[in-house]
Phi, psi and omega in degrees: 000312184288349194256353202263308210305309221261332192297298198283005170276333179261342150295293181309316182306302177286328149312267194339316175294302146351276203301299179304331161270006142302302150329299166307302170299334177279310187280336165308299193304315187305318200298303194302006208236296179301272187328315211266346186272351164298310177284314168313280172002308183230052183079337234276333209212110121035139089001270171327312181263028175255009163282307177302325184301303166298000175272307199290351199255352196255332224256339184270317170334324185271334176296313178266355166289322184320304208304311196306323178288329174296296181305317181322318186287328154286311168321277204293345175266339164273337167326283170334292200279338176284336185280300159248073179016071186244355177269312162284028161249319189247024167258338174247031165288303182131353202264098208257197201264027169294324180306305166309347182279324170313299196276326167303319172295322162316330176255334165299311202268351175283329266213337194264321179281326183290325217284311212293328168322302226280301175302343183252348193241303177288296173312316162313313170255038109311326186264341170306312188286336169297302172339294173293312196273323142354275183321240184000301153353282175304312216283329197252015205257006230273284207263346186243028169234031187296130170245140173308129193061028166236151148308154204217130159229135170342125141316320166262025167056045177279329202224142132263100177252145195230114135237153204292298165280114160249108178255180219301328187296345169105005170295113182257177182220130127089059182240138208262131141218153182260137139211176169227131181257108163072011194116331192278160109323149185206104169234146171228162209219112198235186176235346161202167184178130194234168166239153238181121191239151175280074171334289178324289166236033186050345122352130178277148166202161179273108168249118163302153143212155223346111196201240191196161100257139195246143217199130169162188188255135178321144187046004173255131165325337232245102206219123156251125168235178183221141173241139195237151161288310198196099176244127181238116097026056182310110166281125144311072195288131196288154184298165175272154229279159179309157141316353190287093173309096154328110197296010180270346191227023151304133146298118175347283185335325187251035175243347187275346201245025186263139167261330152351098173308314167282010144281321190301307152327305181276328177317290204268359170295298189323324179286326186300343190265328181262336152315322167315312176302332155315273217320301198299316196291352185279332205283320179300312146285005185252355153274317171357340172314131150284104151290163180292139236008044175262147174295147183284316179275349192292007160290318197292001173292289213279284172358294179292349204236324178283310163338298192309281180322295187320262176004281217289343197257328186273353157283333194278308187304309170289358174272337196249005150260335165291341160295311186083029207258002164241179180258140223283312178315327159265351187338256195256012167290339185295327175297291196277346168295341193259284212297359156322273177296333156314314178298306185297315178299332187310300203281314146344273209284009187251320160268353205129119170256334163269343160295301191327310177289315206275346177288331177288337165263016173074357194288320187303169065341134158319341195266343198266069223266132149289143165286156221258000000 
């Protein structure tokens, strides 16, 4: 009976846990879906890469969602079961509310080696990789993010270019560019153009074909034009991006035997996201509780706002081991030892400090259960 007890808290716990956390990633990824198609929208990005980019942005969305979606799920499934006394059929069964705890740990600590897999190994090169394919981007993004029937303007607002056409190679038709040389207005106007890079010294470069240029100073007579056959166009390609390493995409490995207090600061967040999850699924039955004739959900307001606080305090702490104004030995552990110490107190005053203790010294017998 007790091995069936535990299947089913942990089966309702884990659907629930699914849906809130698919629900929580889709709306996290859409917004992040509306950003990137606002910058592709407006040259700053690529096309191409806004998928991948959400995919690599979904895989750290989910390392930090899981915990939340954990608690959240414990919250709605004992809310639930206290709503159709399904806590009272199994408070007088003998089934006290230890089981939940039990079964929330069955799904917590599997659920904590992966996220510590995921924070210490995947994610650091997932946001590397975000990194690069940006960086790379941007360097190519000047022309190839040209759209048919738009003005186009230079990242450094050197050039404007127009074309009627694009087709998929990247081939314009019937195409204006603005641009200024030396003090001059310089404008051309070709029937095709293309790009085209020079091997020998590695330089892009934009080649017209057959078209015209017109070239002289604003308000003055005085214009030179040309008619080409074949004109190319040196692009000024931005330099490739610095070396400067970002600490989220640094490898574990070179960060434990690290003395830098913002490594150490990054070191101990990564561990802290599969700790969280103990901590909240602990925290969560133990507000979780319902009394009788209490609203089934009305915890859960307050639930969400000790998330909030628990987050926001475990941001103040890695800021204040990155600052150096705490010591990496003490660093962001004190946020989970209080909430910690929050559980306990939680649980003391809600069953009891003499059930409490004797079930942690064994004085209690198993059979003999508080009611939930």
């Amino acid at each position: 009976m007790i091995a069936v007890i535990d299947r089913y808290f942990a089966r309702q716990i884990l659907q629930t846990l699914l849906g809130v956390a698919l629900v929580l990633l889709a709306i996290f990824l859409s917004n992040r879906l509306v950003h990137y198609l606002a910058d592709a929208a407006a040259g700053q990005l690529p096309g191409d890469i806004i998928f991948t980019l959400v995919a690599l942005k979904g895989v750290k969305y989910l390392l930090l969602l899981l915990p939340l979606a954990l608690y959240l799920a414990v919250l709605l499934v004992m809310g639930r079961m206290y709503k159709d006394n399904e806590m009272v059929a199994l408070s007088a069964c003998g089934v006290g509310v230890t089981r939940l705890y039990r079964a929330v740990m069955m799904i917590a600590v599997p659920m904590a080696l992966i996220q510590g897999w995921m924070s210490l190994h995947v994610v650091p090169w997932s946001d590397a990789m975000e990194l690069k394919l940006i960086a790379r981007a941007q360097q190519q993004m000047d022309l190839s993010a040209i759209t048919a029937g738009r003005f186009r303007e230079g990242s450094r607002g050197e050039w404007v270019i127009y074309a009627e056409r694009v087709t998929p190679d990247h081939h314009l038709h019937n195409v204006f560019i603005h641009l200024r040389q030396h003090g001059k207005v310089v404008l051309l106007t070709a029937a095709q153009g293309y790009i085209e890079d020079d091997a020998a010294t590695g330089q892009r470069y934009l080649v017209l074909v057959d078209g015209s240029r017109y070239e002289g100073l604003p308000g003055s007579a005085r214009f030179r034009i040309l008619h080409f056959a074949k004109h190319g166009l040196l692009l000024r390609v931005p330099p490739p991006p610095t070396t400067t390493t970002r600490l989220n995409t640094v490898p574990t490995s070179q960060l434990w035997s690290a003395t830098d207090p913002r490594q150490a600061a990054e070191l101990q967040w990564r561990l802290s996201v599969p700790l969280a999850a103990v901590l909240l699924g602990l925290l969560a039955v133990a507000i979780g509780r319902v009394k009788p004739r209490k609203g089934t959900y009305g915890k859960l307001f307050v639930a969400v706002v000790v998330y909030v606080f628990y987050y926001n305090l475990l941001a103040i702490a890695r800021t204040w081991v990155d600052k150096g104004y705490v010591p990496p030995s003490i660093g962001i552990w004190w946020v989970h030892g209080s909430l910690l110490v929050v559980v306990a107190l939680l649980v003391m005053h809600q069953y009891g400090f003499a059930w409490s203790w004797g079930r942690l010294t064994g004085r209690i017998p198993r059979g003999a259960e508080q009611r939930p």
